[in-house]
N, C-alpha and C positions, 0 to 999 in steps of 0.2 A: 075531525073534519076541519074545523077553525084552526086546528094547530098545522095540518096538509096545508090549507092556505097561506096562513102565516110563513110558513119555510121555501112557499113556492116564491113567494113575493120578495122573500128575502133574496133568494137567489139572483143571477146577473142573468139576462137572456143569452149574452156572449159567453160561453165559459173561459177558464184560463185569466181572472182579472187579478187575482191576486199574483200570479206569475208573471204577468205583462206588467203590472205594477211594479210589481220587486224590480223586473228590470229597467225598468223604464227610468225609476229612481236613481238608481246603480252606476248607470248610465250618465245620467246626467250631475252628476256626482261627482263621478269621476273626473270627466271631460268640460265639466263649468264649475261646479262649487270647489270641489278643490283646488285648482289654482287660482282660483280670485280668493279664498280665502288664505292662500298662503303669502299672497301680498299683502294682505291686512296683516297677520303677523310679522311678517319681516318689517313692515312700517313699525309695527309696534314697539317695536327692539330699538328706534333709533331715538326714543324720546321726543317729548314736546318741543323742546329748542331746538334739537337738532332737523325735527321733520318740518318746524314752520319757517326753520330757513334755507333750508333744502328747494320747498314746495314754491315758497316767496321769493326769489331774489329775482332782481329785474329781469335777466337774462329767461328767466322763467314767467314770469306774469306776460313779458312779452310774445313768447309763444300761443300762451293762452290765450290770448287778445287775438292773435292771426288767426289762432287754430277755432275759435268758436265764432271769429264774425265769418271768416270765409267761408265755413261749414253752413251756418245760418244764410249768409246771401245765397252759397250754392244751393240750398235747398228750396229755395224762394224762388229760384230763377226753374228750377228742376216741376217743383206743383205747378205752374202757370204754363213752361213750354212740354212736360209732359203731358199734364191735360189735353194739351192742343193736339199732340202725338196720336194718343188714347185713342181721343176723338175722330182726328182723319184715319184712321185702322179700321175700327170701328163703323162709323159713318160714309164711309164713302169706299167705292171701289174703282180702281185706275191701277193702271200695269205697271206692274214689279213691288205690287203692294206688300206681296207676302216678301219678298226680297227688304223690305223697309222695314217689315214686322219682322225677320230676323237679326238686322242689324241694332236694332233696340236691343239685344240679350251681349251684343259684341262686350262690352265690357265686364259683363259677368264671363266671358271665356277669355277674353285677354288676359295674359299676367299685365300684371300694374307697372312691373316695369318696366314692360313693353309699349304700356299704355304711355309711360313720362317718357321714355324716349322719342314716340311717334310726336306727342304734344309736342315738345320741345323742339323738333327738329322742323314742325308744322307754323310753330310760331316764335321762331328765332328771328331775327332782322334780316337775314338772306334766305329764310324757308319761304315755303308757297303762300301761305296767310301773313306771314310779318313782314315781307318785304312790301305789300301792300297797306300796313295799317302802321308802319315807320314812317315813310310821309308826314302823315297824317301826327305824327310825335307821339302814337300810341306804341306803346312795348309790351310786347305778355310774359317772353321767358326771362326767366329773372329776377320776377315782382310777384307781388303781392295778386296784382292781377293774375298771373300765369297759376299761383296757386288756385283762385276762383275757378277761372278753367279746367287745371284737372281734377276739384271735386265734382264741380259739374257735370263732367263725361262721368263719372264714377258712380255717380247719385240718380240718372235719369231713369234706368231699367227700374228703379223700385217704385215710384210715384207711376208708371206707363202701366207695369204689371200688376199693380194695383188698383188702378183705375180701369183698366181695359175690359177684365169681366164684369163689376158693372154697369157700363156703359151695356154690354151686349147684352144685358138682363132687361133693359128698362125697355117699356114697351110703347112703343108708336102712337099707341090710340091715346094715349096719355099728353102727349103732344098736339095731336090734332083737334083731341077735346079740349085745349087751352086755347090753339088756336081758333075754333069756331066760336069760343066765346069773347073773342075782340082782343088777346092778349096778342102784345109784338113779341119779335122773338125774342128780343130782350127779356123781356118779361116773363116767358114761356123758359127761359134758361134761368133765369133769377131765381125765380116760385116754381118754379117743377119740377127742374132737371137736377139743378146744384145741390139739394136739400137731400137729395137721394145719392149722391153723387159724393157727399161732402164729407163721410166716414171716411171710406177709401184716399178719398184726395189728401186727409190730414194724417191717416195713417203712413203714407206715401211719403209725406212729407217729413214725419217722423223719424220713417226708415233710411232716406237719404240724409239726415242730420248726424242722426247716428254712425254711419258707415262712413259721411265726410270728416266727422271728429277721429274716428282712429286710420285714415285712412295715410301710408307711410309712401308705398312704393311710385305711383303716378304722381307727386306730388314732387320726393327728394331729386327730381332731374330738374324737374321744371322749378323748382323755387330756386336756387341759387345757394340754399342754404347758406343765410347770411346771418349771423346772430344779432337780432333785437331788431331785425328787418323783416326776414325771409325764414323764419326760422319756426318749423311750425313742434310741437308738443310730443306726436311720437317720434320725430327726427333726434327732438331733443333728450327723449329716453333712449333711443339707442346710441347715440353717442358717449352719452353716460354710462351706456353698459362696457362701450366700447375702451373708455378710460379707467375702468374696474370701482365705476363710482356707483355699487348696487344701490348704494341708501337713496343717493339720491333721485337715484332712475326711479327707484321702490316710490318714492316722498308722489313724482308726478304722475306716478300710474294709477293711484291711490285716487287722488285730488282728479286727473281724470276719467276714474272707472265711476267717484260719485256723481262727478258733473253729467256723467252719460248718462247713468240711471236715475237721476234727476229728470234730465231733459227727454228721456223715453215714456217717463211716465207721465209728466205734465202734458205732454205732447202726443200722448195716447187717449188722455183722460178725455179731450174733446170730442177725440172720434166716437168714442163710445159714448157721451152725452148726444152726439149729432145721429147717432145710430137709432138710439132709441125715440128721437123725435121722427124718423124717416118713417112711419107708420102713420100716423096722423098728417103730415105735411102733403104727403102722398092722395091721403084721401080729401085733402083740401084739392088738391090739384086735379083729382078725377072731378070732384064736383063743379 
């Protein structure tokens, strides 16, 4: 009887797990560990001197410096104005709502480099946005700035999609029980909203850092590709490939697949600290 038990509890309620396992493994195997790990070997091959001056030379640190602050500002600018996105979807209802909730997904269906061309021709000094903000001495395609921009369009669908479901989970009364106890809305978004809000928002934020660091096709029109200017990290590895210079394309893929998985994980670890406090925060706020 004990041993019946024993073998039932051992079993999955799902069957088929070791087969969905195997393949799932398999899978993911194929299509991610082995080609990231065939980069780590082929860096391997090129030696300590040759990979740390491959990875280091100015031309290169330079990209790094574009390709991680641009990614970083666009991701900052991405958590604040998609919040806001989230929120009016969410929050409120006015005509051609659902028409705005599908334009949030346009740059997951856009090719990118359809994307740097529209940018580019959007804000060039005689396009419809830059002929207005040339005056003004501001320039976007070209610089450093036009690069911000088209991480930004790139980056906004993941902090919106992230945030949108739960924003439509959280529940009303939770709100109006802050407000009947004296809180302003400030307040009532500070201590109520945000805290529940705040996994998602940093996950969000995570995912568009990540996607702005590798991101090659909306960017190579609109930067100018100028070296030690405009010249961002995966531009700079295909170039490299382009001139049959594998080691050193290999040196900065390397140097940016750990910076990526560095910056995924530091920048996840919060969400999921801020995750497990949203249980307790939560019930500070009903009370």
């Amino acid at each position: 009887m004990a041993l019946g038990i024993a073998m039932t509890r051992g079993r999955s309620v799902l069957p088929g797990f070791g087969l969905s396992m195997g393949l799932t493994v398999a899978y993911l195997g194929l299509l991610v560990l082995l080609p990231l790990t065939t980069i780590f070997f082929k860096s391997a091959g090129l030696g300590w001197v040759h990979f740390w001056q491959s990875a280091t030379s100015p031309r290169v640190l330079a990209s790094y410096r574009l390709t991680f602050f641009a990614s970083l500002v666009a991701a900052l600018i991405n958590a604040v104005f998609g919040l806001l996105v989230a929120w009016v979807l969410v929050r409120y209802r006015f005509p051609g709502r659902r028409l705005v909730d599908a334009l949030v997904d346009l740059p997951f269906a856009l090719p990118t480099a359809v994307a740097g061309i529209a940018l580019t021709t959007l804000y060039a000094p005689n396009g419809w946005i830059g002929k207005w903000l040339a005056p003004m001495g501001v320039t976007v395609s070209f610089t450093r700035l036009g690069v911000i921009v088209a991480l930004t369009f790139i980056g906004l669908p993941f902090v919106v999609r992230t945030v949108q479901p739960v924003l439509q989970d959280l529940e009303r009364e939770v709100e109006e029980a802050a407000v009947s106890l004296g809180a302003s809305r400030w307040q009532t978004f500070i201590r109520v909203l945000l805290p529940a809000i705040l996994p998602a928002l940093l996950t969000g934020f995570a995912l568009a850092f990540a996607r702005a660091i590798g991101e090659y096709g909306s960017v190579v029109f609109i930067s100018g590709n100028m070296p030690m200017k405009t010249e961002i990290a995966p531009l700079l590895i295909m170039t490299k490939l382009e001139q049959f210079d594998y080691a050193g394309a290999t040196a900065i893929a390397v140097v940016m697949l750990l910076a990526l998985t560095a910056g995924a994980v530091f920048g996840l670890m919060p969400a999921r600290r801020a995750a497990r406090l949203v249980p307790a925060d939560a019930l500070r706020g009903r009370a």
